[in-house]
C-alpha positions, 0 to 999 in steps of 0.5 A, spaced: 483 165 503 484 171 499 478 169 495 474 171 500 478 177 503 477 180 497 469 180 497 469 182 504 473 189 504 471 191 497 464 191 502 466 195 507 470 200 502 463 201 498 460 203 506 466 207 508 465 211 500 457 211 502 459 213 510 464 219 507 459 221 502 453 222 506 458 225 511 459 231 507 453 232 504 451 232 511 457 237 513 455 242 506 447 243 508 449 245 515 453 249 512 449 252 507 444 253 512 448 257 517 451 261 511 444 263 509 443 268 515 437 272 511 432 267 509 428 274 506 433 277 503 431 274 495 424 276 497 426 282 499 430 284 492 424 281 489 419 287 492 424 292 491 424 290 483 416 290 483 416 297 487 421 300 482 418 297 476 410 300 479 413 307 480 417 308 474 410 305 470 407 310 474 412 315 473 413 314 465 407 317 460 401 313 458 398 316 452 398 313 444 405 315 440 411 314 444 416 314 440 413 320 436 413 324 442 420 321 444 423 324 437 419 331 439 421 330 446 429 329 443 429 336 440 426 340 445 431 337 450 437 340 445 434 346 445 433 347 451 440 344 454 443 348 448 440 355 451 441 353 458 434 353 461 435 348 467 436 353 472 436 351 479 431 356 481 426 356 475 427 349 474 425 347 481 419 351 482 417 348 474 417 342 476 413 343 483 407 347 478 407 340 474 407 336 479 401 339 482 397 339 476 399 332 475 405 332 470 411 328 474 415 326 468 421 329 465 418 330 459 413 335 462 419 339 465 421 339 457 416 341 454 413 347 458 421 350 457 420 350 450 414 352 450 416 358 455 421 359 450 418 358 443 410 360 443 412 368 445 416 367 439 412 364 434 406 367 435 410 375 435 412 373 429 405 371 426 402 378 429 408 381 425 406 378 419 399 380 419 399 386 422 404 389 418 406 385 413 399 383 410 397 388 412 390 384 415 387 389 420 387 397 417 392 400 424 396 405 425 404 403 426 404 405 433 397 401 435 400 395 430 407 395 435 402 395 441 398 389 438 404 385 436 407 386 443 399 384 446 400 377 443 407 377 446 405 377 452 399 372 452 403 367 449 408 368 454 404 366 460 399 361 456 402 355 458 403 359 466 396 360 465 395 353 463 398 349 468 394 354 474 388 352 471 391 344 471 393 344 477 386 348 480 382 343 477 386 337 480 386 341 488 379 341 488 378 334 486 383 332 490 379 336 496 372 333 493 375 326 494 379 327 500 373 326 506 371 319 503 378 316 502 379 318 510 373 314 511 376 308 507 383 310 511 378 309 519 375 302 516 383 299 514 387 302 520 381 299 524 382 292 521 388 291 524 392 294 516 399 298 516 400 304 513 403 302 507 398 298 505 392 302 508 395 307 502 395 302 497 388 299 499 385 305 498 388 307 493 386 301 489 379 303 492 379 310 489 381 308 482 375 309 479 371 314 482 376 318 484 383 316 480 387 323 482 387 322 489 387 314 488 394 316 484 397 320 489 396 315 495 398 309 490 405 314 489 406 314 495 405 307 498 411 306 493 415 311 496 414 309 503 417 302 501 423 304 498 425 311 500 430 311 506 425 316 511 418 315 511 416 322 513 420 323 506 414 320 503 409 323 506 412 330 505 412 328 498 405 327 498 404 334 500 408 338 496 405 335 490 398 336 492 399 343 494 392 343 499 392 345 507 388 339 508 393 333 505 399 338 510 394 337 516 393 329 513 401 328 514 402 331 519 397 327 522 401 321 519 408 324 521 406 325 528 402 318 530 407 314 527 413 318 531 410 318 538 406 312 538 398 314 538 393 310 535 392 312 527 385 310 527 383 315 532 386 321 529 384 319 522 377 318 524 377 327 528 380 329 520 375 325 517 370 329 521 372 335 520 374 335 513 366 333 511 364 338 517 368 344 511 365 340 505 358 342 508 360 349 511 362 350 503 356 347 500 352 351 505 356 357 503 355 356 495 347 355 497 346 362 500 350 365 495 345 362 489 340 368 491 345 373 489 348 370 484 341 369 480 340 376 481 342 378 474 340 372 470 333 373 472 332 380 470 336 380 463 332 372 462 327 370 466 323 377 467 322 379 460 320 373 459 315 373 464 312 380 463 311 379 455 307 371 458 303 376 463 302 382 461 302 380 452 294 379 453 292 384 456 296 390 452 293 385 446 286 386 448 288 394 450 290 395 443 284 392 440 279 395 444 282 402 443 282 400 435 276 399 435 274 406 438 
């Protein structure tokens, strides 16, 4: 009797295990599909990652020795933390000049201090040593003080004027680029894109012909995703610019996402008006060509014409009279 009992409840404890295990593993996968309350939350962590990685790679510096420059740049930023050159007001409108000229990073900050500091110095000490010292140019001891203080000063606004002409080239590029990406803007808007992806799409697309504007657009794609105020963004995205026609693009864009209206419509007005500018300028330099050939066709153009047409006939002038 026992022998067959036995059998019997050792069957029926496997199936009460198998029962009790099934059971929990039931009661875990409830669990642990009620705990994951955000199912995106490892999606998200994951495109924040791409986006700090894509702004710190577009942020960081791009040309041939790194570690170089690195060590250089280690030695200026000592300089300058020793002599206390990062002032609040100086260091502000710096930044903002480099920015509008291209330079974002750090570094660039760096080097213009040092540069502001060190240039003056090194190009003072030069013109001391040749004007007085070896005595180069044959001048008086007043004018050779003058001298040396002229060099001072030119070195003390060169890279001031340098950033200018870096940043008044990169405006007008910026101003030349500005008509077709607000016509690449209309087409994305229309297609049903948002404004992320409408600034990431054609930045992409102005990579090549364009990659100024490209790169700004990109920046500020990326900044829309991670920064806390979108309006933030855009606004960085005119004050690193510099033009009134980017301001009048994000206010635009700053308008329209706040009070609903359609973007494509709005985009499309500012792509009208921006190329209607562009001709008005292009027809202003055409009416000023007349003017401004003016002097090259009287000191070149005109002398070369008489000598062509009035060359042969004072030949044969002088040959007629030599002849007499």
């Amino acid at each position: 009797m026992f022998n067959l009992i036995s059998p019997i409840m050792l069957r029926e404890d496997v199936i009460a295990v198998f029962v009790a295990l099934s059971a929990f593993l039931i009661v875990l996968s409830v669990w642990r599909t009620l705990l994951l309350r955000n199912p995106m939350a490892a999606r998200l962590k994951a495109l924040e990652r791409r986006r700090q990685g894509l702004r710190d790679e577009m942020l960081s510096p791009r040309r041939r020795g790194t570690e170089l420059r690195a060590e250089h740049v280690h030695l200026m930023r000592r300089v300058i933390d020793k002599l206390n050159l990062m002032r609040g007001g100086v260091t502000s409108t710096a930044v903002l000049k480099l920015e509008q000229a291209g330079w974002r990073s750090r570094d660039a900050l760096i080097a213009y201090l040092f540069l502001k500091l060190v240039l003056p110095i090194g190009a003072g000490a030069f013109a001391l040593v040749m004007i007085s010292l070896l005595n180069v140019y044959d001048l008086q001891p007043l004018a050779r003080i003058v001298a040396s203080l002229a060099v001072v000063l030119v070195f003390a606004y060169a890279p001031d004027m340098f950033v200018k002409n870096a940043g008044d080239k990169r405006r007008a590029k910026l101003t030349k680029a500005l008509p077709d990406a607000l016509d690449l803007m209309v087409i994305c808007t229309e297609a049903g894109l948002s404004l992320d992806a409408t600034l990431a799409r054609v930045s992409r697309e102005l990579g090549e012909s364009f990659p100024e504007l490209g790169d700004e657009l990109s920046l500020a794609s990326l900044e829309l995703g991670f920064l806390p105020e979108r309006a933030t963004a855009l606004e960085n995205l005119a004050r690193r610019s510099g033009l009134a026609s980017i301001r009048g693009l994000v206010s635009t864009l700053i308008q329209t996402e706040k009070y609903g209206t359609p973007l494509s419509n709005s985009l499309r007005v500012l792509a009208s008006e921006f190329r209607n500018e562009r001709m008005l300028r292009a027809e202003a330099k055409a009416a000023k060509l007349p003017a401004t050939l003016t002097v090259p066709m009287v000191l070149f153009i005109m002398p070369a014409l008489f000598v062509v047409l009035l060359g042969p006939a004072v030949i044969r002038t002088m040959d007629s009279l030599g002849g007499l």
